[in-house]
N, C-alpha and C positions, 0 to 999 in steps of 0.2 A: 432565458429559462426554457429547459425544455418539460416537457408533462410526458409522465408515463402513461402509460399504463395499470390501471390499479388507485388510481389517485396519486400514486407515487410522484413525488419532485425531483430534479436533479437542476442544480446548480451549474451552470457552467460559464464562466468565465473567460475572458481572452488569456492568452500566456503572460507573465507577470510583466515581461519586457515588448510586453506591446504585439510581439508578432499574430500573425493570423493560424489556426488551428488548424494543418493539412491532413492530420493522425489523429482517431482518436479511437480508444479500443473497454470499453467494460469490465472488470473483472468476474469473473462469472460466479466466485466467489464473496457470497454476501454477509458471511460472518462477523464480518469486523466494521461491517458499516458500508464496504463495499467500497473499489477504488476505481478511480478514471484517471488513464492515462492521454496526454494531451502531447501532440508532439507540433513540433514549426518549425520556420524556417532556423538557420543557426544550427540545426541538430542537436534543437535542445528540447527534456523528454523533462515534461510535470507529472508527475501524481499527487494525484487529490484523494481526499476522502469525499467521496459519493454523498453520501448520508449531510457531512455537514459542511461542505466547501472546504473544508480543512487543504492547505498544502502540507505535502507528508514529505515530498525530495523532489530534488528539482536536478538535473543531471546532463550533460552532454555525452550524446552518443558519438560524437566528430570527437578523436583526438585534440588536445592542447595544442597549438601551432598556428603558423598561420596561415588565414582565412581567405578563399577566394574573394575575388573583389565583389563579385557577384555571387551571393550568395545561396540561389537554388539550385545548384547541387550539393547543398548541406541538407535541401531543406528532409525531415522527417516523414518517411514515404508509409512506411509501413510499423504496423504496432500489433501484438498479437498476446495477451496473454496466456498464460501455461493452462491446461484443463482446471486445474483445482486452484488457481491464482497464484502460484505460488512464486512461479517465474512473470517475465516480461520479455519478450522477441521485439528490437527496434533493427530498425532502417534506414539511414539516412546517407546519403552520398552515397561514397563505396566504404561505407561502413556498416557494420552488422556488431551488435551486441545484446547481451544477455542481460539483464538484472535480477537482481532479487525481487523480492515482495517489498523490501524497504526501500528499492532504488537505489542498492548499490550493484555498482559494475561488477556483477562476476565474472565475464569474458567479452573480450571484442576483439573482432578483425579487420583490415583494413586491405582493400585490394588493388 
């Protein structure tokens, strides 16, 4: 658990498949209860709902295919959301993708 500031609470949990949290990014957008995004190894990206532990989409930034044997260069490097929360900026491997607010893929590239 982590304690804000303000009395505020936030919930935070490990990734549902166990891995460890190397990403993690706030939305700065508090309207809806406020979301965290939680990235790890796998190149796979959580969001949650802030306010009540809720998971809202859970999503891989790595293409479908297969998987280094060793998996930290998948892992989830970097997480950024958009000014007004609207987007999400992920990183992992030599990937780069965009999400929505809901966690779906609007673009990705692979280098």
């Amino acid at each position: 658990r982590l304690e804000l500031s303000g009395g505020g609470r936030l919930w935070l949990s490990a990734l549902r498949h166990g891995a460890a949290a190397a990403a993690v990014a706030l939305s700065p957008s508090e309207a809806d209860g406020g979301r965290l995004a939680v990235g790890g190894r796998g190149g796979e990206v959580e969001v949650w709902r802030a306010e009540s532990g809720d998971l809202l989409a859970s999503v891989s930034v790595v293409p479908a295919g297969p998987r280094r044997a060793v998996a930290v260069s998948n892992w989830v490097e970097w997480l950024s959301w958009r000014g007004d929360g609207g987007a999400l900026g992920c990183a992992a491997g030599r990937c780069v993708a965009l999400l929505s607010s809901g966690g779906e893929v609007v673009a990705r590239r692979e280098a």
